[in-house]
N, C-alpha and C positions, 0 to 999 in steps of 0.2 A: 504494500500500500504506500507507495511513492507519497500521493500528495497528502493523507491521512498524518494526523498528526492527536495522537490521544491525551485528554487532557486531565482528564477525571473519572470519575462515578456517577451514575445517577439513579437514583432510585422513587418509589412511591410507595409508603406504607399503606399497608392494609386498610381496605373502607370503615373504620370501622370507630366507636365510641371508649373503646376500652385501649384508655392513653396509655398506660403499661405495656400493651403490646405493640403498638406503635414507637414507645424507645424502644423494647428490644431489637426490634426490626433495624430501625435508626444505629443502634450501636454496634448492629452484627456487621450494616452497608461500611458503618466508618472503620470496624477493626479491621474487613477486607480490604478497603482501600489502603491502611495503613502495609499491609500485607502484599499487596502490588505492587505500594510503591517502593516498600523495601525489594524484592526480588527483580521489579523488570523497571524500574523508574527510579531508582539511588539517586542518577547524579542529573536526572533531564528537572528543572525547575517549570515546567512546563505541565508539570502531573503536577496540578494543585489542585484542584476543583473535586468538591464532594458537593454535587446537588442533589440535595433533599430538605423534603417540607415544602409544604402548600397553606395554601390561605389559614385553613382547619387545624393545622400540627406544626408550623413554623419554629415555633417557640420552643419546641422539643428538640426539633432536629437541629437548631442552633445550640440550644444546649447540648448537644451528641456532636457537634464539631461539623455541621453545615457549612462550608463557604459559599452558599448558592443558594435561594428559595426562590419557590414560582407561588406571588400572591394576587394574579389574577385577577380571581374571585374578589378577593377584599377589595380589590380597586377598582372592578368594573361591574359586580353584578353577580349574581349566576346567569350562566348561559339562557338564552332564549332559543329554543328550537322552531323551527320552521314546520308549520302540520304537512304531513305529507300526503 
């Protein structure tokens, strides 16, 4: 992959209300990434990026070592679908 260039992780915990499994989730993505970056990314500064957390679980995932959230939703709404 010539022009490929990997930068990070991303992930999206589980749909769900039960914020305990939601950090787990969150801390298994961060310990992999730590994990990666020590084996295939030591010396590229370029592997930086763990995105996770959403509008819903942000505050978690930052707390679990997030350098990334996607909050969307908080800024724009929930989605509106079109009737088909």
């Amino acid at each position: 992959m010539k022009y490929v260039r990997i930068c990070g992780l991303m992930g999206i915990a589980s749909f769900t209300s039960d914020r305990e499994a939601v950090r787990k989730e969150f801390r298994f993505l961060a310990s992999l990434f730590k994990k990666i970056k020590e084996k295939h990314f030591a010396t590229q500064d370029y592997f930086c990026e763990l995105s996770m957390g959403m509008s819903s679980d942000w505050q978690i995932a930052v707390e679990e070592g997030s350098t990334m959230i996607r909050i969307g939703t908080a800024l724009f709404g929930e989605r509106k679908y079109a009737q088909q």
